[in-house]
C-alpha positions as CSV (number, residue, x, y, z in Angstrom):
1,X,0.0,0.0,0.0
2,X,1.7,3.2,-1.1
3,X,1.1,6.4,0.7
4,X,-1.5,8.6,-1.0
5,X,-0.2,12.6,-1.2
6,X,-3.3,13.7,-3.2
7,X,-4.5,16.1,0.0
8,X,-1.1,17.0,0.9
9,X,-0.4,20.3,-1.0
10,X,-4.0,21.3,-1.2
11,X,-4.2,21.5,2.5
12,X,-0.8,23.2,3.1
13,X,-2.1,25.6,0.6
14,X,-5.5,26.0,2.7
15,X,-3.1,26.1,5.8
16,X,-0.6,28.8,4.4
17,X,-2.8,31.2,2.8
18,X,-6.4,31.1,4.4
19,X,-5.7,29.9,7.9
20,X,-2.4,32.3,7.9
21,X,-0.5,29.1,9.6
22,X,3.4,29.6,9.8
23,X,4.8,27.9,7.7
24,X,7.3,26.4,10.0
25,X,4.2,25.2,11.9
26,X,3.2,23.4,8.4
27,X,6.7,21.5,8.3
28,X,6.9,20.9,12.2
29,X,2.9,19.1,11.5
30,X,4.2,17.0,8.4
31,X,7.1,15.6,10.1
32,X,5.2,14.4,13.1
33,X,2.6,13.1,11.2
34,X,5.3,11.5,8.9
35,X,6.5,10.3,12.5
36,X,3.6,9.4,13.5
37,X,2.5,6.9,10.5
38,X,6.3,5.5,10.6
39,X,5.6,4.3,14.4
40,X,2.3,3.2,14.3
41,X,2.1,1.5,10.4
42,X,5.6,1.2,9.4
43,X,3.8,-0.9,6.2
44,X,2.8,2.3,4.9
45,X,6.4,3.5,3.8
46,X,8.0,1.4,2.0
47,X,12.3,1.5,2.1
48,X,13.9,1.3,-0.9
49,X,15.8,3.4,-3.3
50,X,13.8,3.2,-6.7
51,X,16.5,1.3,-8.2
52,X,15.1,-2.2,-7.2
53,X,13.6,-3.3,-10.4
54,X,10.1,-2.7,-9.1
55,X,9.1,-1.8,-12.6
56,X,9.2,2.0,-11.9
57,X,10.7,4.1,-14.4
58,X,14.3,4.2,-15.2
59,X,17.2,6.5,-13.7
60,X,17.7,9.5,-15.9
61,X,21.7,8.8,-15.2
62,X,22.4,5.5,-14.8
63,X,24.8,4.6,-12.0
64,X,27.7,3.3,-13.9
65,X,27.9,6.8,-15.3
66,X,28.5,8.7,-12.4
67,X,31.2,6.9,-11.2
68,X,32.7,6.9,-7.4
């Protein structure tokens, strides 16, 4: 199950402009909600680097080209 970010930046939109929210306050409440859902349903974020051939698209650079 893959996280869903579809209410993500309309809601830190709503928070920022009509709710005149801080916007250090909006990044303080994402990370402890992104804490949050880490601790309680790890199973929602998945680990993993995008290179795994999971069928996602490919690098733009591959590895070998960039070198050490």
């Amino acid at each position: 199950m893959a996280l869903s970010t579809r209410a993500g930046p309309g809601g830190t939109c709503a928070a920022l402009a009509r709710f005149a929210v801080p916007f250090p306050i909006v990044v303080a409440a994402a990370a402890l909600l992104g804490w949050l859902v880490h601790r309680l349903a790890p199973h929602v974020f998945k680990r993993g680097n995008g290179h795994d051939g999971d069928g996602g698209p490919a690098p733009s650079i591959p590895d070998d080209a960039l070198g050490d």
